[in-house]
PyMOL CGO cylinders between C-alpha atoms (Angstrom):
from pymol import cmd
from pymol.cgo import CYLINDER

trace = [
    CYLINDER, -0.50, 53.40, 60.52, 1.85, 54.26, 63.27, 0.3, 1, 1, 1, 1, 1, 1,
    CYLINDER, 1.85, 54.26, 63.27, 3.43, 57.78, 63.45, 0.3, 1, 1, 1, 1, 1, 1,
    CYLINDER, 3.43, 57.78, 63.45, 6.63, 57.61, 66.47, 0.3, 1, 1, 1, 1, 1, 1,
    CYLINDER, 6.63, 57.61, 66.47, 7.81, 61.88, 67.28, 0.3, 1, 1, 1, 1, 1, 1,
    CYLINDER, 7.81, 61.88, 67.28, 10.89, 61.70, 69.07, 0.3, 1, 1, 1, 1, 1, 1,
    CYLINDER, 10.89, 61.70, 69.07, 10.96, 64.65, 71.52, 0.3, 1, 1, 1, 1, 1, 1,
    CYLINDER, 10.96, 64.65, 71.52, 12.90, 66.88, 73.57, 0.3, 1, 1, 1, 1, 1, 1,
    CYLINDER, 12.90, 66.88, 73.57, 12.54, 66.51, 76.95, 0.3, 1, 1, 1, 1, 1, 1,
    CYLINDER, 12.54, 66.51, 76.95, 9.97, 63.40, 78.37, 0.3, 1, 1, 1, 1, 1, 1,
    CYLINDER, 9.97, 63.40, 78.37, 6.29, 63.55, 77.14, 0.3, 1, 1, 1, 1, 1, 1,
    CYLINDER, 6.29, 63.55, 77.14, 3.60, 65.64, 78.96, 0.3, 1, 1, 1, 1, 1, 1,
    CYLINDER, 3.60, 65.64, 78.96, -0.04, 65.09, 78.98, 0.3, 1, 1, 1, 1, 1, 1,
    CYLINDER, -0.04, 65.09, 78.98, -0.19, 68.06, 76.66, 0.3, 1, 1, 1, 1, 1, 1,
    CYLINDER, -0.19, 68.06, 76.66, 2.30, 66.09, 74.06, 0.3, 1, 1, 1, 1, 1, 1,
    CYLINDER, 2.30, 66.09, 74.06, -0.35, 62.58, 74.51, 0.3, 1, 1, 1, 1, 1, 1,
    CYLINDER, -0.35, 62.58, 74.51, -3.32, 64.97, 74.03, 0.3, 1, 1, 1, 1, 1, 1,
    CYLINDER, -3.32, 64.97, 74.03, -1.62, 66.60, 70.76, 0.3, 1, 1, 1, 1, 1, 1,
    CYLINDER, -1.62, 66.60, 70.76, -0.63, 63.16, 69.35, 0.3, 1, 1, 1, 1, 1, 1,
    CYLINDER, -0.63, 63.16, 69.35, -4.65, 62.17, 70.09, 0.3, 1, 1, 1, 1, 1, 1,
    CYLINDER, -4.65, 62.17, 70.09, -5.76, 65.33, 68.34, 0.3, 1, 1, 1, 1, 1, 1,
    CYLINDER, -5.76, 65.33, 68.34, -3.91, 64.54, 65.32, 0.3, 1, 1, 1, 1, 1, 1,
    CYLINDER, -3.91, 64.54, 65.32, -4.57, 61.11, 65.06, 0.3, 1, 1, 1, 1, 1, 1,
    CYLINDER, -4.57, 61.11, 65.06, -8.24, 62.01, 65.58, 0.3, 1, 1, 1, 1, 1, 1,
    CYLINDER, -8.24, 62.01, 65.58, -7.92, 64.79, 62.47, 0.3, 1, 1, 1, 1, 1, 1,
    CYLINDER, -7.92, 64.79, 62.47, -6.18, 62.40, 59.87, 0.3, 1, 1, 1, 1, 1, 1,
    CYLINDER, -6.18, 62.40, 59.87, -8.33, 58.72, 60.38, 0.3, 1, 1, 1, 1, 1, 1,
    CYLINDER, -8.33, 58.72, 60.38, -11.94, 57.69, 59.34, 0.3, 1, 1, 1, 1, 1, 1,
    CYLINDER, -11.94, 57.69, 59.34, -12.28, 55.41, 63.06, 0.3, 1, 1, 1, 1, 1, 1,
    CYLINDER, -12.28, 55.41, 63.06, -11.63, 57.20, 65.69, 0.3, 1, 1, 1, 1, 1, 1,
    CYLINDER, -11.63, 57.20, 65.69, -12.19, 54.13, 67.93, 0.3, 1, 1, 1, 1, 1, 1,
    CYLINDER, -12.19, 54.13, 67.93, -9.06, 52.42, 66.02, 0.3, 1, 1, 1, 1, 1, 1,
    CYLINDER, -9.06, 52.42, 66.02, -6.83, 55.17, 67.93, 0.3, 1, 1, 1, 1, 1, 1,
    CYLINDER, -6.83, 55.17, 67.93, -4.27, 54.36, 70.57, 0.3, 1, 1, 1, 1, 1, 1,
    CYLINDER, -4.27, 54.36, 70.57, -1.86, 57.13, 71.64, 0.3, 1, 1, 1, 1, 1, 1,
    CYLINDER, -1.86, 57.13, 71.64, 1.17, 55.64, 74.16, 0.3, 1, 1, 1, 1, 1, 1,
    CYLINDER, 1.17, 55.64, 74.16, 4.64, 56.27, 75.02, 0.3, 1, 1, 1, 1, 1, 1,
    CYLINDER, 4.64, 56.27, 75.02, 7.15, 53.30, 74.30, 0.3, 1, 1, 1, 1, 1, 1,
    CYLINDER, 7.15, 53.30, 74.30, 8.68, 51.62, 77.14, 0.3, 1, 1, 1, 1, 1, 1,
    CYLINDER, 8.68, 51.62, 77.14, 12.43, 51.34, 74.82, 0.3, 1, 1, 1, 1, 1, 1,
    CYLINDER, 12.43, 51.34, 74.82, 11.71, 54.95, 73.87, 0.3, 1, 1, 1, 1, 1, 1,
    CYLINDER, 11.71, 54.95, 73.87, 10.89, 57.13, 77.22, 0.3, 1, 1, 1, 1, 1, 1,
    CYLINDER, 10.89, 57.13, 77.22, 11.26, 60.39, 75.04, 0.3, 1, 1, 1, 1, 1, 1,
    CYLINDER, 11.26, 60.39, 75.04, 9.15, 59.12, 72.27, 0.3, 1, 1, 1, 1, 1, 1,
    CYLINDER, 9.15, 59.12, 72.27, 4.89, 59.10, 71.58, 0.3, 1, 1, 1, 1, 1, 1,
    CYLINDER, 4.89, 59.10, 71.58, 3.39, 57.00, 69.49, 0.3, 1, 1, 1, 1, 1, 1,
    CYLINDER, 3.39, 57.00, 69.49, 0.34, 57.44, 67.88, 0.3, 1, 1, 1, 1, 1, 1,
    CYLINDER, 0.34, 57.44, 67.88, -1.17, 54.09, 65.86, 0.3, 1, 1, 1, 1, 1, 1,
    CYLINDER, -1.17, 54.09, 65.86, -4.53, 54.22, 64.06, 0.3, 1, 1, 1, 1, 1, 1,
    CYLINDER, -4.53, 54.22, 64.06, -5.96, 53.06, 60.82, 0.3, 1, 1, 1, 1, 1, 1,
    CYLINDER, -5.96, 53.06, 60.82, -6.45, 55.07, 57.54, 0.3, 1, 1, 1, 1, 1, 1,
    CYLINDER, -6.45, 55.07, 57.54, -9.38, 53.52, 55.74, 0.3, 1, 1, 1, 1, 1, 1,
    CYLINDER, -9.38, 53.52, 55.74, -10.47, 55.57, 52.94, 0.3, 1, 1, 1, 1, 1, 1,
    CYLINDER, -10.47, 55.57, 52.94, -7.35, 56.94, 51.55, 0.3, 1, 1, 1, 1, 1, 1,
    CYLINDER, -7.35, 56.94, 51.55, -4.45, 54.96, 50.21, 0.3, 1, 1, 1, 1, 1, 1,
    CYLINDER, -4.45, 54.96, 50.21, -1.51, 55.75, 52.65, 0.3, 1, 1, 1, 1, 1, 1,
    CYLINDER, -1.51, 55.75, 52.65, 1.19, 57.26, 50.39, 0.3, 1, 1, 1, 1, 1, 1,
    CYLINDER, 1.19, 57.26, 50.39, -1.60, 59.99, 50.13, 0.3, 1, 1, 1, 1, 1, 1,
    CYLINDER, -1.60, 59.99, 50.13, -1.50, 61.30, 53.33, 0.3, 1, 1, 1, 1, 1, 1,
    CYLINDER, -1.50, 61.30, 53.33, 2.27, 60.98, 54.64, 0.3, 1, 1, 1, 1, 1, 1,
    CYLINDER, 2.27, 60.98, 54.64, 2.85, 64.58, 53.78, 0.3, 1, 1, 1, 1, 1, 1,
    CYLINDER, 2.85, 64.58, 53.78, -0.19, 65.79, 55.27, 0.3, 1, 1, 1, 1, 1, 1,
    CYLINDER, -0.19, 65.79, 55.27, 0.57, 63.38, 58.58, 0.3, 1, 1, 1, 1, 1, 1,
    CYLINDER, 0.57, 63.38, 58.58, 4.44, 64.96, 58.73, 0.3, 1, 1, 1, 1, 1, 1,
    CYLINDER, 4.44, 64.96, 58.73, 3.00, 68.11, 58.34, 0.3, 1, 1, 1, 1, 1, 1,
    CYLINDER, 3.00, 68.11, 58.34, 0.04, 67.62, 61.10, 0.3, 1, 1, 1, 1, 1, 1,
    CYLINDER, 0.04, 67.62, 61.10, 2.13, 66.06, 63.81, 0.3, 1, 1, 1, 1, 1, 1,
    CYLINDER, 2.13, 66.06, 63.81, 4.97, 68.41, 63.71, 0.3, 1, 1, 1, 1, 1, 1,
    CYLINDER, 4.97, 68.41, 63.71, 3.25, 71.61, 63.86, 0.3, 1, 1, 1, 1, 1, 1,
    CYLINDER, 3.25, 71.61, 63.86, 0.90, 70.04, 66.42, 0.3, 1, 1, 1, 1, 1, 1,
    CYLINDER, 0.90, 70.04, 66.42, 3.36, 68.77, 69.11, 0.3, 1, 1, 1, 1, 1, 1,
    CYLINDER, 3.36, 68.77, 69.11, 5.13, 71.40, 70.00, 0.3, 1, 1, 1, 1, 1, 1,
    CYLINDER, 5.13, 71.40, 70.00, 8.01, 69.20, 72.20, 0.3, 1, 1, 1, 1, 1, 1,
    CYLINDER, 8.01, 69.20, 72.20, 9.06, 68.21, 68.58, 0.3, 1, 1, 1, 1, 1, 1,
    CYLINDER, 9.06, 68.21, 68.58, 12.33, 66.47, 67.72, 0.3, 1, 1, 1, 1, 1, 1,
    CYLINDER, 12.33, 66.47, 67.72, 12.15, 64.10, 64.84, 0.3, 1, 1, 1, 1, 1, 1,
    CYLINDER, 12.15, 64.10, 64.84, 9.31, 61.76, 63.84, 0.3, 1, 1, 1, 1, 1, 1,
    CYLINDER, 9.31, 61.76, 63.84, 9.03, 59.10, 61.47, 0.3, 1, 1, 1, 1, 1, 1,
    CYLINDER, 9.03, 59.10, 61.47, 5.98, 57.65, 59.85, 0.3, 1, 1, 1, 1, 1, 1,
    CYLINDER, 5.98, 57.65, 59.85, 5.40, 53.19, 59.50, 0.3, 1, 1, 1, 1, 1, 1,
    CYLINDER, 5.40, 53.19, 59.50, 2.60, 50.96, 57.76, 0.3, 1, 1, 1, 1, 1, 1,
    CYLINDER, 2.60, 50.96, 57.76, 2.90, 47.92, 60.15, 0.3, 1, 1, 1, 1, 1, 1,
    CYLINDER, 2.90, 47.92, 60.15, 2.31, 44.75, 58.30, 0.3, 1, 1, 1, 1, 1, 1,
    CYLINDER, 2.31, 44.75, 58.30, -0.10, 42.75, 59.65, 0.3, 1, 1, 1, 1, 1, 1,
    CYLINDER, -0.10, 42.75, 59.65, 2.29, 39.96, 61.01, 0.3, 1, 1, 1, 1, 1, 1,
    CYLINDER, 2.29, 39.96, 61.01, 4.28, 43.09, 62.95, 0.3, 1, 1, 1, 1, 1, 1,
    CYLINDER, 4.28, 43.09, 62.95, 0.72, 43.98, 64.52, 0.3, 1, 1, 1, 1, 1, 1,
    CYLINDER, 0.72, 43.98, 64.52, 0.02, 40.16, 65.27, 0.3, 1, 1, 1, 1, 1, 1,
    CYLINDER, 0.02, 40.16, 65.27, 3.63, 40.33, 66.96, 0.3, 1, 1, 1, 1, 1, 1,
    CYLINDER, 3.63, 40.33, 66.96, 2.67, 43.50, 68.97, 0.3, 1, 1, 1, 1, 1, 1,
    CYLINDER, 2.67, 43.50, 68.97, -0.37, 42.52, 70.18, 0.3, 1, 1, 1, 1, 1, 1,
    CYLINDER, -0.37, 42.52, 70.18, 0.70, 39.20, 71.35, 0.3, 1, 1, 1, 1, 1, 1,
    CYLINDER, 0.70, 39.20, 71.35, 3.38, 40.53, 73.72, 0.3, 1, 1, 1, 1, 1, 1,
    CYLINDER, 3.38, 40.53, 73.72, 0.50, 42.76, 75.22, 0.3, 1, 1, 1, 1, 1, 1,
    CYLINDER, 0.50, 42.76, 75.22, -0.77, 40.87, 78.63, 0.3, 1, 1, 1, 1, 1, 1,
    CYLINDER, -0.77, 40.87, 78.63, -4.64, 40.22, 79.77, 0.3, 1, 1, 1, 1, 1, 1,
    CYLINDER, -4.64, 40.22, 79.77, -6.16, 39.68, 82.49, 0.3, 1, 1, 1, 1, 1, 1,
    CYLINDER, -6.16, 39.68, 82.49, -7.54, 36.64, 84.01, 0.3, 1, 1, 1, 1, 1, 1,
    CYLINDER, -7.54, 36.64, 84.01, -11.53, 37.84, 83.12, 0.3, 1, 1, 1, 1, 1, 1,
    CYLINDER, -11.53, 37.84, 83.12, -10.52, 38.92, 79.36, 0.3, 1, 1, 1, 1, 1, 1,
    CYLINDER, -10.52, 38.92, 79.36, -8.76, 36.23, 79.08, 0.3, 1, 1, 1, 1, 1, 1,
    CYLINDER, -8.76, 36.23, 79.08, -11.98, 34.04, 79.75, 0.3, 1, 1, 1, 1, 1, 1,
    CYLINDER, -11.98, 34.04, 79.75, -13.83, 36.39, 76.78, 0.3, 1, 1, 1, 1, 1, 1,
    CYLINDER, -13.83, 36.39, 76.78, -11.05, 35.88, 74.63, 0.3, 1, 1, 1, 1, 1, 1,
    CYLINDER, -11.05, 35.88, 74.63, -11.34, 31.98, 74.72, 0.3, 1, 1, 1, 1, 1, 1,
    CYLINDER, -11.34, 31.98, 74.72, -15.06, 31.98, 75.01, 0.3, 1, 1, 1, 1, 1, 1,
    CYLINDER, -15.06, 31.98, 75.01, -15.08, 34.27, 71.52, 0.3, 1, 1, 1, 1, 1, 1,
    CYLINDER, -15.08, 34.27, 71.52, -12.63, 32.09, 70.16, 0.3, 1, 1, 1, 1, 1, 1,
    CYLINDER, -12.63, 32.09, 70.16, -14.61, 28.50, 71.26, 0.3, 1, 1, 1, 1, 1, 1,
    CYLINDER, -14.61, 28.50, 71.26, -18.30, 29.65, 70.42, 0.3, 1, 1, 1, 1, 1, 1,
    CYLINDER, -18.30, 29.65, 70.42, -17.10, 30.96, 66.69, 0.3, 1, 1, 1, 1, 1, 1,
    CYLINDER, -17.10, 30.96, 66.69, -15.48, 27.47, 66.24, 0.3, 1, 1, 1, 1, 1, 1,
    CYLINDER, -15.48, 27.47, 66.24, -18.26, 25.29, 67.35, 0.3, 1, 1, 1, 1, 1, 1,
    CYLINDER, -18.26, 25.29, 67.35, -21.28, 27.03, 65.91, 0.3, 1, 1, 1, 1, 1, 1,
    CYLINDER, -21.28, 27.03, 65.91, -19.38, 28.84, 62.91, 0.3, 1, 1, 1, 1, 1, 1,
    CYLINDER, -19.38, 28.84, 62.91, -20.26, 32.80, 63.39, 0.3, 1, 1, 1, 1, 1, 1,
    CYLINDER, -20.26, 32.80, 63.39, -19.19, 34.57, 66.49, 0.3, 1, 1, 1, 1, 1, 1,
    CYLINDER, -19.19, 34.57, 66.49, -21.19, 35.22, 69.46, 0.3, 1, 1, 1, 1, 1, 1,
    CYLINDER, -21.19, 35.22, 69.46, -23.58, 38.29, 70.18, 0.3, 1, 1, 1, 1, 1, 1,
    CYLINDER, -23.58, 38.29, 70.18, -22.75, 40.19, 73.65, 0.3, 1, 1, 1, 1, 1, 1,
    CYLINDER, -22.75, 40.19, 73.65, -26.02, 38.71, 74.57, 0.3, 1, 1, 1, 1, 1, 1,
    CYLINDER, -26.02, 38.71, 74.57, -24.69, 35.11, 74.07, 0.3, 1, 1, 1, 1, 1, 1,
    CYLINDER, -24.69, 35.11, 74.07, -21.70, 36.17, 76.18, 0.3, 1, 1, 1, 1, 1, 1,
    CYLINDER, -21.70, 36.17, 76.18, -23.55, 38.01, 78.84, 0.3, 1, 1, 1, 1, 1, 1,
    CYLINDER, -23.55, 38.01, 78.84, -25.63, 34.82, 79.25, 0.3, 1, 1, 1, 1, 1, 1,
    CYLINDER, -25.63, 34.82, 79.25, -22.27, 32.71, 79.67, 0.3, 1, 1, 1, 1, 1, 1,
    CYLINDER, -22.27, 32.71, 79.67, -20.76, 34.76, 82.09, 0.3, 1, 1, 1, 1, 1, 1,
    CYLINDER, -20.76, 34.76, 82.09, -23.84, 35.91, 83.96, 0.3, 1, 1, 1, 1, 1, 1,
    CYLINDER, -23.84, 35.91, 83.96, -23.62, 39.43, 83.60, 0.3, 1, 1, 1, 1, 1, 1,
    CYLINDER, -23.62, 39.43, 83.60, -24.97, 42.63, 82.75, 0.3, 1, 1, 1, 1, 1, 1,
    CYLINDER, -24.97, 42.63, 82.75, -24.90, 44.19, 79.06, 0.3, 1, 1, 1, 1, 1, 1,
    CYLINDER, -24.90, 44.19, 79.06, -22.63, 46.83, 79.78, 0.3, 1, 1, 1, 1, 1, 1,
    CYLINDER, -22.63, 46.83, 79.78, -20.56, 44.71, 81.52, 0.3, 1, 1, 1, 1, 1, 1,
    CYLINDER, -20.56, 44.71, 81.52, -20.49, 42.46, 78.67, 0.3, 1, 1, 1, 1, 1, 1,
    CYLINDER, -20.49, 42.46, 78.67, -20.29, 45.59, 75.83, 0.3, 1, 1, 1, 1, 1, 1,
    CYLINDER, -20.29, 45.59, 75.83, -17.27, 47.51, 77.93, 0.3, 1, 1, 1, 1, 1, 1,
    CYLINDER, -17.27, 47.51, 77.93, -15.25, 44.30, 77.89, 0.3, 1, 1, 1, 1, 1, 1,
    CYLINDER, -15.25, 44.30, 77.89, -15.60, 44.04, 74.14, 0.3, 1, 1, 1, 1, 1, 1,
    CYLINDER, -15.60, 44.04, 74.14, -14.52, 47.84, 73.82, 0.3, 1, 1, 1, 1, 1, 1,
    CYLINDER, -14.52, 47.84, 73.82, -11.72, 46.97, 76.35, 0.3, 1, 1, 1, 1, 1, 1,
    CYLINDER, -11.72, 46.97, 76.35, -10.54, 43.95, 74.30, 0.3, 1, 1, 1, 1, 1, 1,
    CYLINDER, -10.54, 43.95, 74.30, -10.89, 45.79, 70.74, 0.3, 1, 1, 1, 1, 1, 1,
    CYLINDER, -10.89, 45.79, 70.74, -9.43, 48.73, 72.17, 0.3, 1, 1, 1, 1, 1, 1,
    CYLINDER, -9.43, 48.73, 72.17, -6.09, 46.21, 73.52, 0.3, 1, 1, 1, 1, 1, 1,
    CYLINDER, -6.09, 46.21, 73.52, -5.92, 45.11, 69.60, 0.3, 1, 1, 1, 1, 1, 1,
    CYLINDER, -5.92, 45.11, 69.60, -7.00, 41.41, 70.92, 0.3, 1, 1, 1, 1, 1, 1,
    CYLINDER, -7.00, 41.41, 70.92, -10.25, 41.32, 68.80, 0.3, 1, 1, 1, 1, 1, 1,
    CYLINDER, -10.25, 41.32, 68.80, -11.43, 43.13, 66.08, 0.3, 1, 1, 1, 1, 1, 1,
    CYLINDER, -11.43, 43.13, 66.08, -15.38, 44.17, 64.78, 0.3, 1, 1, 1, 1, 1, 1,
    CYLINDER, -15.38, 44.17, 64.78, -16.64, 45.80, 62.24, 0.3, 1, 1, 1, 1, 1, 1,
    CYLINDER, -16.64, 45.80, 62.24, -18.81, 48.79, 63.38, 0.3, 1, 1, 1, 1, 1, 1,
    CYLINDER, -18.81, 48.79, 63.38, -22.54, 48.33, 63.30, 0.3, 1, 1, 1, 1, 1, 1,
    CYLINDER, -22.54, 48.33, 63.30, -22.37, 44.60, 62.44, 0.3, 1, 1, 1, 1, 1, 1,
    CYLINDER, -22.37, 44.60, 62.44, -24.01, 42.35, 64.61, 0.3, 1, 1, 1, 1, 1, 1,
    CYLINDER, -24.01, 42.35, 64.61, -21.35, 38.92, 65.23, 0.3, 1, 1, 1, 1, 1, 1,
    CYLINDER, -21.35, 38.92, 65.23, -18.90, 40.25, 63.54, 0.3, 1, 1, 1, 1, 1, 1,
    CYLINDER, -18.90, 40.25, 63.54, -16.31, 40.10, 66.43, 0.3, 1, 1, 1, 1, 1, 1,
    CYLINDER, -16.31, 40.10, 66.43, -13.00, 38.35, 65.30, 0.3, 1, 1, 1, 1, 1, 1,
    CYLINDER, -13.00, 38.35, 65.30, -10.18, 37.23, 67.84, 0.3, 1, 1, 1, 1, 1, 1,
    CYLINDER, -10.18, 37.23, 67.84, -6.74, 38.25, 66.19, 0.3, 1, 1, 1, 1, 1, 1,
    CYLINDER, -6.74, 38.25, 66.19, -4.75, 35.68, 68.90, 0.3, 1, 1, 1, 1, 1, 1,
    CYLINDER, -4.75, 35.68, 68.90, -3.83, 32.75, 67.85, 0.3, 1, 1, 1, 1, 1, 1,
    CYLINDER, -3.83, 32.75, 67.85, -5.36, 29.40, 69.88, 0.3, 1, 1, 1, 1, 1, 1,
    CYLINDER, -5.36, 29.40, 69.88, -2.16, 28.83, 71.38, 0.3, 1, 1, 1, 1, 1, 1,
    CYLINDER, -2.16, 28.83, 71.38, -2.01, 32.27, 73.39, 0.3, 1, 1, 1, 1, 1, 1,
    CYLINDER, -2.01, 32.27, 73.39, -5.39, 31.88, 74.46, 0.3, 1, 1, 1, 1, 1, 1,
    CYLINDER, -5.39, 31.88, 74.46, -6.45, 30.03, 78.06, 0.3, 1, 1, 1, 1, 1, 1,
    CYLINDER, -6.45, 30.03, 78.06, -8.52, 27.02, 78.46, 0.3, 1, 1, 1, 1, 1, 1,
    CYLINDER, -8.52, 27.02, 78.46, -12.09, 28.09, 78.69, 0.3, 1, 1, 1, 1, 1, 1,
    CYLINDER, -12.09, 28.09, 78.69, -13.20, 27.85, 82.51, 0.3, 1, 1, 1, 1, 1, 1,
]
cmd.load_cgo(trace, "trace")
């Protein structure tokens, strides 16, 4: 779901930390959150964040309701289900680095050639590492939309590039 408020004046922290709040009150995964202000849209915040146990025409009153009496810089808002190709779109115009680009194409090669994704172990191994190292990137990289996992499930991590935006595996 993505929920755009047009406001006033430019965005404070406050309006980014109201936008979070909200978010954080109306969605089941809190970790699916990202709160940002456009770079077409310098008057603008944009909240985006998934809605998994409610069907969505449920809760646009309720997420009108929340976000206007919540950010008080207020001018208009409007309220979007991106489709899934839109999303694709988005995510591919968003830029890694070198390093997560090397995780990206090492996710991507070790799912195709042994048919289930890796475990961070597998990757801190590769890239001679440290787990946290390795389990930061991963948030990093699901928190950039480039991969997704399901919570709690081990090799469940998914990269939602396609092959040809990813490098060659060094």
């Amino acid at each position: 779901m993505r929920v755009e408020v047009e406001l006033i004046s430019s965005p404070t922290e406050a309006d980014t930390e109201d936008m979070l709040v909200s978010a954080k009150y109306l969605t089941n995964n809190e970790k699916s959150i990202v709160v940002y202000v456009p770079d077409d849209k310098p008057h603008s915040v944009v909240a985006e964040f998934t809605i998994d146990k409610a069907r969505q025409i449920d809760v646009v009153d309720k997420i009108g309701r929340r976000f206007r009496t919540r950010v008080e810089n207020y001018s208009q808002s409007t309220i979007s289900f991106p489709n899934t190709a839109a999303r694709k779109a988005q995510q591919s115009r968003n830029q890694y680095t070198r390093k997560q680009g090397q995780y990206l194409a090492f996710i991507y090669y070790y799912t195709k050639l042994n048919g289930y994704p890796p475990a961070e172990t597998d990757m801190q191994r590769y890239f001679k590492t440290t787990p946290p190292a390795v389990h930061g990137m991963v948030v990093q990289l699901e928190k950039k939309g480039f991969i997704e996992k399901k919570p709690n499930e081990p090799r469940s991590i998914r990269v939602l590039l396609p092959r040809e935006e990813l490098p060659d595996l060094e």
